[in-house]
C-alpha positions in Angstrom: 20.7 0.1 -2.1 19.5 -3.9 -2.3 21.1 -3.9 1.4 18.5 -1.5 3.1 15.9 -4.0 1.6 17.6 -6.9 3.1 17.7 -5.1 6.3 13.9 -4.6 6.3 12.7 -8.0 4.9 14.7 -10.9 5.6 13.5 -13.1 2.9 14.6 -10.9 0.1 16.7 -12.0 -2.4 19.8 -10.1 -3.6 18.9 -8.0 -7.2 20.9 -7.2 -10.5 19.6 -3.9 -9.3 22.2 -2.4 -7.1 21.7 1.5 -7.0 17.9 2.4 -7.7 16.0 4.0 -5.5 13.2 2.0 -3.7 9.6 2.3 -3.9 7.2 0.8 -1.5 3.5 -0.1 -1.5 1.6 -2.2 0.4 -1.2 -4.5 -0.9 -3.5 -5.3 2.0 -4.2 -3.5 4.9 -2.6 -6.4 7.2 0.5 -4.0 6.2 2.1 -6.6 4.0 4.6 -4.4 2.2 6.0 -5.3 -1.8 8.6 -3.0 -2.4 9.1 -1.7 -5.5 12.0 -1.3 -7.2 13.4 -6.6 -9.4 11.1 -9.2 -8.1 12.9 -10.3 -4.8 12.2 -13.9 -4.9 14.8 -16.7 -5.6 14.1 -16.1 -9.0 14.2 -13.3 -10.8 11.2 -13.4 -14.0 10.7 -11.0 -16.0 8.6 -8.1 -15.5 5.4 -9.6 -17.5 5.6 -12.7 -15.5 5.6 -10.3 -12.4 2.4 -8.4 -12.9 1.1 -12.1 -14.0 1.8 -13.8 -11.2 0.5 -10.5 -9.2 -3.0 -10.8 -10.5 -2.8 -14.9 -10.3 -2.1 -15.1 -6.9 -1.2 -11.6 -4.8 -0.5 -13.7 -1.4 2.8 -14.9 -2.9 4.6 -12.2 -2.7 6.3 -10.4 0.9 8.9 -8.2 -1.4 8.9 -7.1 -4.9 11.8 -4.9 -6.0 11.8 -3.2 -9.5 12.9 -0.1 -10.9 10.9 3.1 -10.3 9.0 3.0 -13.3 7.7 -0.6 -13.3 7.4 -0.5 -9.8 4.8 2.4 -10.7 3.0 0.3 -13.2 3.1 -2.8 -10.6 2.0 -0.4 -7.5 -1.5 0.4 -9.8 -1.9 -3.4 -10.7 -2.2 -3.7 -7.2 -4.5 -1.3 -6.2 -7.0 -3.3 -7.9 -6.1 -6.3 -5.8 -7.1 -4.5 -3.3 -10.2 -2.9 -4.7 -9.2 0.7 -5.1 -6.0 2.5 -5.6 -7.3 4.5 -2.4 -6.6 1.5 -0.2 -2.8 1.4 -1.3 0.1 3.6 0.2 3.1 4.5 -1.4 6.9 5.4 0.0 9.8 6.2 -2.5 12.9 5.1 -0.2 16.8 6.0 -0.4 19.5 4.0 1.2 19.4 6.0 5.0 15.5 5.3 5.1 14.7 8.5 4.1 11.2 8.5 2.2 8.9 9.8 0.1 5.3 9.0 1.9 2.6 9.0 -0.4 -1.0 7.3 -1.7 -0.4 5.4 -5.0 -2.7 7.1 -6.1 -1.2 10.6 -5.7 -3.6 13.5 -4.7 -6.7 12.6 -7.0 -7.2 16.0 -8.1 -10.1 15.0 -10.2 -12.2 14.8 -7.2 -10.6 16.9 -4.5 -13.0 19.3 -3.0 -15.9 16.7 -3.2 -15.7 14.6 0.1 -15.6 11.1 -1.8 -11.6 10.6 -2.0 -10.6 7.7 0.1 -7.8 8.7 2.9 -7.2 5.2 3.6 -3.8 5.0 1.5 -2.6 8.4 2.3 -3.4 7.1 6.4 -1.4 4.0 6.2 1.5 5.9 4.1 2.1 7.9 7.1 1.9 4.3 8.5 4.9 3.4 6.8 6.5 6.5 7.5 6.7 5.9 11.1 7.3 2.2 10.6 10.2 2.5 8.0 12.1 5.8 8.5 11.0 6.3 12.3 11.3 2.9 13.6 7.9 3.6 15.4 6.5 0.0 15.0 4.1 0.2 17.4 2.6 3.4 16.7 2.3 2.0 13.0 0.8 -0.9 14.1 -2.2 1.1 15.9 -2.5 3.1 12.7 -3.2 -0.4 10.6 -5.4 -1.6 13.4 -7.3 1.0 13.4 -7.7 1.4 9.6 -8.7 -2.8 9.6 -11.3 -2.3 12.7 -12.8 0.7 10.7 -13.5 -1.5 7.4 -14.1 -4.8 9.8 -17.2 -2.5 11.4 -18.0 -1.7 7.9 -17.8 1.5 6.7 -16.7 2.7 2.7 -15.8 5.6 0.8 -17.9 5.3 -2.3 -14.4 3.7 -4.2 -15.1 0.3 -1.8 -18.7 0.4 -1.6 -19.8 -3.1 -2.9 -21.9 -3.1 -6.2 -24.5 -5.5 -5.6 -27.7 -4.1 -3.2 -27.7 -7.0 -1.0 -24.1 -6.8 0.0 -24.5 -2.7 0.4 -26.6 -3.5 3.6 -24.4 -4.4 5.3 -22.3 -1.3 5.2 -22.2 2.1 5.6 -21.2 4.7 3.4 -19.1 7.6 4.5 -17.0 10.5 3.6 -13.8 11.7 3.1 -13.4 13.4 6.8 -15.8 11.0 8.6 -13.2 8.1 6.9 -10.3 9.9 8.7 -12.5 10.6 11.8 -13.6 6.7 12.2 -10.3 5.6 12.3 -8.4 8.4 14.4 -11.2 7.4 17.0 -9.6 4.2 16.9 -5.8 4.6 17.3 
């Protein structure tokens, strides 16, 4: 199973780990994927120095491979990196590439129905759908651009809306389907 990850990210290092099954999230919406399943770096710390060195300094990382479980409790550390667990996408991945596509965040029942959920990690997991079990690079690559041009104009769901009044000029607050409209208008 380590192999597929070699095969995606050329960097990684090989894992204790040899037949878990892979989870993927990505961090930023530049599409730098971590995935999830042994921290694929020459070294190998433990899991606690992991989600350390995850908070200390996000940027170091290209590939992080852990067991399901930890990779679950890494994937919602991460969220926060990025501001909101509905900015992060999510693919559980087997050997051939077949996936699981989902937000990190999983369906936020809580507020379903209400128009505030943020579609940004559930848009760039179908991202990484057609990047990583399609091959469709460039068709995930208008997907990302899109979703960065949409945030670089500067519209939020309420889950990214800055806190402090002068910042929130600057920006305009939206929806769950005008989210998803704004960026399809821009694929």
């Amino acid at each position: 199973m380590v192999n597929i990850a070699v095969s995606f990210f050329k960097s990684v290092a090989i894992s204790k780990f040899s037949s878990i099954r892979f989870e993927i999230f990505s961090i930023s919406v530049t599409s730098t994927c971590v995935l999830s399943a042994a921290l694929l770096t020459p070294f190998a710390p433990s899991s606690m120095a992991c989600a350390m060195q995850l908070v200390k300094d996000p940027k170091q990382f290209d590939v992080i491979l852990t067991e399901n479980m930890f990779g679950d409790i890494l994937s919602d550390e991460a969220s926060m990196v990025t501001g909101s667990i509905g900015m992060l996408s999510s693919a559980s991945l087997n050997d051939t590439k077949f996936g699981l596509y989902e937000p990190s965040g999983g369906s936020a029942p809580d507020i379903a129905g209400k128009g505030i959920a943020n579609p940004i990690a559930t848009i760039l997991s179908a991202a990484m759908m057609l990047r990583y079990t399609f091959d469709l690079d460039k068709e995930a690559d208008a997907i990302e651009a899109a979703v960065k041009q949409v945030l670089k104009d500067g519209y939020r769901t309420i889950d990214i809306m800055p806190q402090e009044e002068d910042k929130k000029k600057n920006v305009t607050q939206v929806g769950t389907a005008q989210m998803g409209d704004l960026i399809c208008e821009r694929i």
